[in-house]
VOGU-3710 file (C-alpha; in Angstrom, 3 decimals, decimal comma):
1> xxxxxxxxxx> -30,733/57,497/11,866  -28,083/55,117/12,694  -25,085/53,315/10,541  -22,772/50,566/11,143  -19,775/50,296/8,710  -18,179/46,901/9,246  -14,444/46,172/8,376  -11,716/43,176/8,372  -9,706/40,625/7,015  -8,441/37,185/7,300
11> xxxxxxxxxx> -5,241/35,352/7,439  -4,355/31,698/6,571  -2,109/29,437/6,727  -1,065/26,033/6,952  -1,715/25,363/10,601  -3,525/28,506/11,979  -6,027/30,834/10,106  -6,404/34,656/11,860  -9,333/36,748/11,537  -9,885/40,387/12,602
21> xxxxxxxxxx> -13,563/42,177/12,554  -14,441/45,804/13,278  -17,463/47,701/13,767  -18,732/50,781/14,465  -22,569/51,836/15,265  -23,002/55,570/14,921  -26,647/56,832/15,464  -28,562/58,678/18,047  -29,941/57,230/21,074  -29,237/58,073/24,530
31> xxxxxxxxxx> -32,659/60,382/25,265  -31,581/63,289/27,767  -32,269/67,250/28,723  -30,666/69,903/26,716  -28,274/71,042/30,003  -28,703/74,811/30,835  -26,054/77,167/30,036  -25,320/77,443/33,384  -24,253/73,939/33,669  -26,482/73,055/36,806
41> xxxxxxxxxx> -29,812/71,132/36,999  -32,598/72,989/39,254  -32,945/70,598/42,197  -35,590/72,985/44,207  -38,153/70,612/45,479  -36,452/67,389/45,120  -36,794/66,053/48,150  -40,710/66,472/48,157  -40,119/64,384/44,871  -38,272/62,094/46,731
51> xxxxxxxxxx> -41,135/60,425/49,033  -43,948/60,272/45,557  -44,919/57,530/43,303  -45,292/60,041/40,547  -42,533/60,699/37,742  -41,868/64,477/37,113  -41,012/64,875/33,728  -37,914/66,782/32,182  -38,178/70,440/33,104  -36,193/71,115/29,532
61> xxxxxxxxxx> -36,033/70,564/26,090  -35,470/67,000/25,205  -32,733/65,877/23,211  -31,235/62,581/21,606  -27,786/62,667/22,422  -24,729/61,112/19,495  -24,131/57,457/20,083  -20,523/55,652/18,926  -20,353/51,945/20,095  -16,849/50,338/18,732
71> xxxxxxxxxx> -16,532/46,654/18,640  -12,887/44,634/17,810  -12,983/40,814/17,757  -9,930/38,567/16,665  -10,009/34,992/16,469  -7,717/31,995/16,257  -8,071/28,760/14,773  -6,074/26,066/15,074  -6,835/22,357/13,529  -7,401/19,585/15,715
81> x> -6,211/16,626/14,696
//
């Protein structure tokens, strides 16, 4: 599931308007391996790995990990005249 609540607001005035956006995206997304408790990964027989054309999958539990992107933006305008 994923959610993006937007904010912001505007200024104006006689020769320059202001505007400020936010946003944040919230969801799930980055795929990964549930790390063992041990912290480490199990590397035995990586480098016979290392010389194949064949992908090994995950030796764990798979996982979608919590995603938070944040995004500011400001403009400025100005008239031309």
């Amino acid at each position: 599931m994923e959610w993006t609540p937007t904010w912001g607001f505007g200024l104006r005035f006689p020769e320059v308007e202001i505007r400020y956006q936010g946003r944040v995206a919230n969801g799930t997304g980055r795929p990964g391996v549930v790390p063992e408790p041990r912290g480490g990964f199990e590397l035995a027989g990586a480098t016979a790995r290392v010389a194949s054309n064949i992908l090994v999958a995950p030796t764990g539990p798979l996982t979608l990990g919590e995603v938070k992107v944040v995004t500011h933006q400001i403009s400025l305008s100005v008239p031309i005249r």
